[in-house]
Backbone as JSON Lines, residues from 0, in Angstrom:
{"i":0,"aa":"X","n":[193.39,-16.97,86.24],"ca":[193.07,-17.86,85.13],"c":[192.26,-17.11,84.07]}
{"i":1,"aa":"X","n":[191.51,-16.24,84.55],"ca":[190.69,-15.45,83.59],"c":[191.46,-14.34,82.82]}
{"i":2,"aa":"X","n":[192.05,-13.81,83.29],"ca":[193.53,-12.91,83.09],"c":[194.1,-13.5,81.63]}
{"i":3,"aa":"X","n":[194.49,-14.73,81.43],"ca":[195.31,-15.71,81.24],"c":[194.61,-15.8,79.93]}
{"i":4,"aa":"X","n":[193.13,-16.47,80.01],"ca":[192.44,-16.55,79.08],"c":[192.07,-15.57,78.47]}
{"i":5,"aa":"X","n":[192.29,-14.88,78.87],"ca":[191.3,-13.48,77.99],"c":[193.11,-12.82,77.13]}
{"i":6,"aa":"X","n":[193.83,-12.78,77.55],"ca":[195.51,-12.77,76.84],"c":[195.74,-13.58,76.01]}
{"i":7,"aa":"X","n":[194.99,-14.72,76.31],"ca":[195.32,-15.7,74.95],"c":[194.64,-15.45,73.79]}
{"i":8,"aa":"X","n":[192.6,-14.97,74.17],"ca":[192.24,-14.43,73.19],"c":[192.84,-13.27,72.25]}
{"i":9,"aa":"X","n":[193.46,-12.68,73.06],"ca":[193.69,-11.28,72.47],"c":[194.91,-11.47,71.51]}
{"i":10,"aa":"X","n":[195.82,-12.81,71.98],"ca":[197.15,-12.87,71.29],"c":[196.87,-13.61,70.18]}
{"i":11,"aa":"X","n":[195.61,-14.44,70.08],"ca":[195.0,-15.43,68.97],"c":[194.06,-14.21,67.93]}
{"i":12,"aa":"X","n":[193.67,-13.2,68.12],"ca":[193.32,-12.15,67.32],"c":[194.47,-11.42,66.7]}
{"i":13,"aa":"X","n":[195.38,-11.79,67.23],"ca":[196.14,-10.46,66.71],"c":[197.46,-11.32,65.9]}
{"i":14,"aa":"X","n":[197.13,-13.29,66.05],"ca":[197.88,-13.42,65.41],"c":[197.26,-13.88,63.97]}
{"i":15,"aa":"X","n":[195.88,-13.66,63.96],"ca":[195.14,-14.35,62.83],"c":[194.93,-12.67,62.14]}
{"i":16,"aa":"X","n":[194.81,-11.44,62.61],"ca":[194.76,-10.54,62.17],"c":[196.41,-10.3,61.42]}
{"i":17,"aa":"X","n":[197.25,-10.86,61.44],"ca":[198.27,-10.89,60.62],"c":[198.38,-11.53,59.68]}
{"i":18,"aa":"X","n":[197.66,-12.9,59.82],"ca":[197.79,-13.71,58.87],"c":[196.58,-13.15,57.77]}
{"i":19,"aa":"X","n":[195.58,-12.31,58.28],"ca":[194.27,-11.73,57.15],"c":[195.26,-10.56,56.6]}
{"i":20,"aa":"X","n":[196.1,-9.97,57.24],"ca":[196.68,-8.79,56.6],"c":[197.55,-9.66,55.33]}
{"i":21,"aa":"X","n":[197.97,-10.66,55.34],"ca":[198.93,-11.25,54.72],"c":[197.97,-11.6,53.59]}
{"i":22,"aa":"X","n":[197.07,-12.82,53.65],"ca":[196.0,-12.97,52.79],"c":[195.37,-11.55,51.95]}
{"i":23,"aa":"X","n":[195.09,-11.04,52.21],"ca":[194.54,-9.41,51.8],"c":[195.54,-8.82,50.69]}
{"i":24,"aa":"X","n":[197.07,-8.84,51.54],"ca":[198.56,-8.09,50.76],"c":[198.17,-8.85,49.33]}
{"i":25,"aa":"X","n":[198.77,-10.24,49.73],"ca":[198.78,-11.02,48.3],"c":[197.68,-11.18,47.37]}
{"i":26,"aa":"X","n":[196.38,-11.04,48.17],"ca":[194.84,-10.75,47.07],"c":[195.29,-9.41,46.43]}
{"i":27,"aa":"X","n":[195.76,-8.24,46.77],"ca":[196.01,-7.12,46.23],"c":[197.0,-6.91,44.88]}
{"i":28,"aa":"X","n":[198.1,-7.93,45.47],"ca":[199.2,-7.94,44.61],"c":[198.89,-8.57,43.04]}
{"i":29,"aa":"X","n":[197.92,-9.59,43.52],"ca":[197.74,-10.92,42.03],"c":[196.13,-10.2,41.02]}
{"i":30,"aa":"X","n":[195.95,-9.29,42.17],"ca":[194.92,-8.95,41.49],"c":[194.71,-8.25,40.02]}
{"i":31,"aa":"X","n":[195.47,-7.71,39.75],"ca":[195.64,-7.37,38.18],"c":[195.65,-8.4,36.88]}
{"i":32,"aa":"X","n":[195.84,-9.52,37.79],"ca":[195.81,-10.64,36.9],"c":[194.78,-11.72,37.07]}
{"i":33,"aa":"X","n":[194.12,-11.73,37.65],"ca":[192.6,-12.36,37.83],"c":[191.75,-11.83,37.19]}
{"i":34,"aa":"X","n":[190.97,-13.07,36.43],"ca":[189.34,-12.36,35.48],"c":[188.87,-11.62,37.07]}
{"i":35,"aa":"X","n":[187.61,-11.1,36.26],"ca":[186.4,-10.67,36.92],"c":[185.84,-11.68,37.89]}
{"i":36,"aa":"X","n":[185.82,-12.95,37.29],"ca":[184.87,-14.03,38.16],"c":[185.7,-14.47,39.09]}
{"i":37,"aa":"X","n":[186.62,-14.57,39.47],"ca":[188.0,-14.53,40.48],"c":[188.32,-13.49,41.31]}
{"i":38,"aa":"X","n":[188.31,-12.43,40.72],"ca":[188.29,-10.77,42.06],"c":[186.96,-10.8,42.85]}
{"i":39,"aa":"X","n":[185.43,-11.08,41.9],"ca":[184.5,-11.49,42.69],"c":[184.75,-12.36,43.87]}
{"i":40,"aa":"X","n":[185.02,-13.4,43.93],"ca":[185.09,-14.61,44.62],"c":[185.76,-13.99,45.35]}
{"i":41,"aa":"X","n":[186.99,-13.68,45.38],"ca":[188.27,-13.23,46.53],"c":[187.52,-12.15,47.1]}
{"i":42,"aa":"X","n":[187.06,-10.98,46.75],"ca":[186.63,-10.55,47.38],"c":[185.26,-10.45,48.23]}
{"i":43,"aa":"X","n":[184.27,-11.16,48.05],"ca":[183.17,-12.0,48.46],"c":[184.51,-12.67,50.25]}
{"i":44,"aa":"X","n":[185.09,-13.4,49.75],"ca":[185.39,-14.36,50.84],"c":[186.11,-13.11,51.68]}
{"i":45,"aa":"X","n":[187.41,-12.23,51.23],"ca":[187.43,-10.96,51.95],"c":[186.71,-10.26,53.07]}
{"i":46,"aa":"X","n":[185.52,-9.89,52.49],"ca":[184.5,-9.53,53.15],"c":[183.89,-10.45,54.29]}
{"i":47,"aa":"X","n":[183.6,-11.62,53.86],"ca":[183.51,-12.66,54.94],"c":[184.37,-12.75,55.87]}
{"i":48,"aa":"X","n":[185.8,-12.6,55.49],"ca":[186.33,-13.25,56.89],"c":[186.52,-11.46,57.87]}
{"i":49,"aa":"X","n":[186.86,-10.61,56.96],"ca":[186.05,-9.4,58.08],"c":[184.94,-9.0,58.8]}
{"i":50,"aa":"X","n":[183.81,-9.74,57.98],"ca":[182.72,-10.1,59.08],"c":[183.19,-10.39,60.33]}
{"i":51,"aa":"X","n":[183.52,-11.71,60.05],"ca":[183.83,-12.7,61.04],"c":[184.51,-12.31,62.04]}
{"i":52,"aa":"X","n":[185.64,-11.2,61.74],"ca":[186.74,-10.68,62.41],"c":[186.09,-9.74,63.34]}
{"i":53,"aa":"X","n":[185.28,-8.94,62.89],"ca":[184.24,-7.98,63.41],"c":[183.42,-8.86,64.47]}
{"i":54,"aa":"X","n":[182.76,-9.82,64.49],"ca":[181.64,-10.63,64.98],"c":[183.22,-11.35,66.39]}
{"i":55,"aa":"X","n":[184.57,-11.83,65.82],"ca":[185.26,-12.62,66.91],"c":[185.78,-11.06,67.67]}
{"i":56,"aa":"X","n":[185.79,-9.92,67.19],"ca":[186.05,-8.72,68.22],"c":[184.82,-8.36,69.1]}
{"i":57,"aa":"X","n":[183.95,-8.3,68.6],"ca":[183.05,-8.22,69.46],"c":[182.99,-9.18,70.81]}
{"i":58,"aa":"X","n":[182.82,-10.6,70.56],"ca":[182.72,-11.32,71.41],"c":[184.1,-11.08,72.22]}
{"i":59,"aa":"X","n":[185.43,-10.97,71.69],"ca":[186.36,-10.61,72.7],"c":[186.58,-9.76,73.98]}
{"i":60,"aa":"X","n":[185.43,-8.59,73.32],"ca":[184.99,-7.68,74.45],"c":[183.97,-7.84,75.4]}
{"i":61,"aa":"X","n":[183.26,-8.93,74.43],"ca":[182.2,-8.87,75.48],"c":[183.08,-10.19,77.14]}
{"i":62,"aa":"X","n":[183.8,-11.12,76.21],"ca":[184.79,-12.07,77.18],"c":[185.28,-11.29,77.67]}
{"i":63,"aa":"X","n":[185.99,-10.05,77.63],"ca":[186.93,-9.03,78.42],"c":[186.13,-8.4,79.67]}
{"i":64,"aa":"X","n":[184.82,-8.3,79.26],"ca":[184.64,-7.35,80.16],"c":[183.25,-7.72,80.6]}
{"i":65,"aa":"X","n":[182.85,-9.42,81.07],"ca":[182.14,-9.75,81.31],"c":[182.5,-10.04,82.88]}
{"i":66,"aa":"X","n":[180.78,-9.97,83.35],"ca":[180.76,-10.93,84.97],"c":[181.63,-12.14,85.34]}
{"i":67,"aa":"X","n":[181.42,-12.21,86.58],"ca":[181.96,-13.84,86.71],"c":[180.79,-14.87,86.51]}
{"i":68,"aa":"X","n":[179.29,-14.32,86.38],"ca":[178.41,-14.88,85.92],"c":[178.09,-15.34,84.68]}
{"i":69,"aa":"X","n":[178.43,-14.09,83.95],"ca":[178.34,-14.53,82.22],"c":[179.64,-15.25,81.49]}
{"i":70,"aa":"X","n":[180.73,-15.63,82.47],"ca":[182.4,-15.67,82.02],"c":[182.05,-17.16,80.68]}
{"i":71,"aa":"X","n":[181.27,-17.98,81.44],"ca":[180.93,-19.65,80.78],"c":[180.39,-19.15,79.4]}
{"i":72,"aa":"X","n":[179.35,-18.17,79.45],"ca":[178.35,-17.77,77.96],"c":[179.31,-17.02,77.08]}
{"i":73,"aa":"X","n":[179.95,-16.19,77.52],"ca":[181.11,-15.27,76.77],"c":[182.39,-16.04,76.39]}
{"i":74,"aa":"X","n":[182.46,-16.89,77.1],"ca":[184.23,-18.07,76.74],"c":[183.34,-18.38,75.29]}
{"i":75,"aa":"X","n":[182.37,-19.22,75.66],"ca":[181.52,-19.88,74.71],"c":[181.0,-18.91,73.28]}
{"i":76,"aa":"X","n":[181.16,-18.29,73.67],"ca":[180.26,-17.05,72.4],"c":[181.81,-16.84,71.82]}
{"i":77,"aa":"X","n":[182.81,-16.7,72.35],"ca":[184.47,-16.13,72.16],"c":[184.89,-17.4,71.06]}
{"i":78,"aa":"X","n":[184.44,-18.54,71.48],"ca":[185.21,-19.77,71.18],"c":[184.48,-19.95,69.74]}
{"i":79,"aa":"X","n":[183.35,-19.89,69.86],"ca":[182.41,-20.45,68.67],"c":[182.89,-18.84,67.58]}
{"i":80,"aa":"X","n":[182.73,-17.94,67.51],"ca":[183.28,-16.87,66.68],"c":[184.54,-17.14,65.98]}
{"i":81,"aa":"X","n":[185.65,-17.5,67.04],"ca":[187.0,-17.42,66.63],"c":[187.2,-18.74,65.44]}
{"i":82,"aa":"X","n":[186.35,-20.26,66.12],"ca":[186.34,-20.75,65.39],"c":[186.12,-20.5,63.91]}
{"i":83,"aa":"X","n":[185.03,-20.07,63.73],"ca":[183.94,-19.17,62.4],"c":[185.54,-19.1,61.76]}
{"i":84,"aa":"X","n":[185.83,-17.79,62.27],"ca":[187.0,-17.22,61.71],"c":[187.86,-17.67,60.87]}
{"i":85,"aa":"X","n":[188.29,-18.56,62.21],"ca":[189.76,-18.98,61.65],"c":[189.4,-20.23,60.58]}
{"i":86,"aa":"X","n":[188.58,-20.79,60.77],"ca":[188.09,-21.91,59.69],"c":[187.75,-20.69,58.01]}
{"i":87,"aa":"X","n":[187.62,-19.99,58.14],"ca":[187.11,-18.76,56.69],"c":[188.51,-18.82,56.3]}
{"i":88,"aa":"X","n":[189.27,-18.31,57.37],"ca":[191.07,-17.75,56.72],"c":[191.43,-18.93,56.5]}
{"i":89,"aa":"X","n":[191.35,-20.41,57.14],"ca":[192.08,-21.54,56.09],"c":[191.81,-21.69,54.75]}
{"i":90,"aa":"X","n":[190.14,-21.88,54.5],"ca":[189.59,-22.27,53.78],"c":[190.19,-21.19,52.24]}
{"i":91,"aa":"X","n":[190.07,-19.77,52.89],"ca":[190.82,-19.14,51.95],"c":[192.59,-19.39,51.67]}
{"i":92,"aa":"X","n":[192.36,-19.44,52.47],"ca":[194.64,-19.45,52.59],"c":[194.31,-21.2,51.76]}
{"i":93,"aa":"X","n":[193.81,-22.49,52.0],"ca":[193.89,-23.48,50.81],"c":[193.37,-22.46,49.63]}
{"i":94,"aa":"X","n":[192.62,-21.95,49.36],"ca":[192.13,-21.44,47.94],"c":[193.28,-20.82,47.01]}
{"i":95,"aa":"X","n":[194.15,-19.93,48.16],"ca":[195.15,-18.91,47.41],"c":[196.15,-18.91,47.74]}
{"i":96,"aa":"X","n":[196.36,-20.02,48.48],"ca":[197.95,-20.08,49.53],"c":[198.06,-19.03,50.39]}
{"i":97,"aa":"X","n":[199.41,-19.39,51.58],"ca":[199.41,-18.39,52.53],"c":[199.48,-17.01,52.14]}
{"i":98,"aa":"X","n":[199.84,-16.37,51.15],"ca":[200.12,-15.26,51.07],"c":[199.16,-14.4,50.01]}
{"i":99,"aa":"X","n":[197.96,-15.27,49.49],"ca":[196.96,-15.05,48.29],"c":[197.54,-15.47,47.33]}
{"i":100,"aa":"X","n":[196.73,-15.17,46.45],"ca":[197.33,-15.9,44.82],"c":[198.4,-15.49,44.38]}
């Protein structure tokens, strides 16, 4: 079961790390055509959700390669991160659509 869970994390990173590569492509593409106060913003939130991405990898490892003691604190630390996350990449993907502006 732990096996199981910790595969799901890894397949839920790597499918939201596609969808930031996607967000990112299309911030790149529209960018020639955005003021200043708009590349700010996009990239401000950019940076945020790589935080975030950074902060839900971490905890993935620490879920990977935790006790059977710490498994409850690390699911929990895994769950609350990913959330973070993936709530940043909607919030952006409504701002700029799925693919950026």
């Amino acid at each position: 079961q732990r096996d199981k869970a910790v595969e799901r994390a890894r397949s839920a990173l790597e499918y939201l790390d596609a969808r930031i590569d996607r967000l990112e492509a299309g911030a790149k593409e529209h960018w020639h055509r955005m003021d200043q106060a708009a590349r700010d913003k996009e990239h401000e939130a950019l940076k945020e959700i790589r935080r975030l991405r950074n902060r839900a990898g971490e905890e993935y490892g620490r879920l990977k390669y935790s006790s059977s003691k710490a498994w409850d604190g690390a699911k929990k630390g895994f769950t609350v991160s990913y959330d973070a996350l993936r709530e940043a990449w909607k919030k952006a993907e409504r701002e700029w659509g799925s693919e950026g502006r």
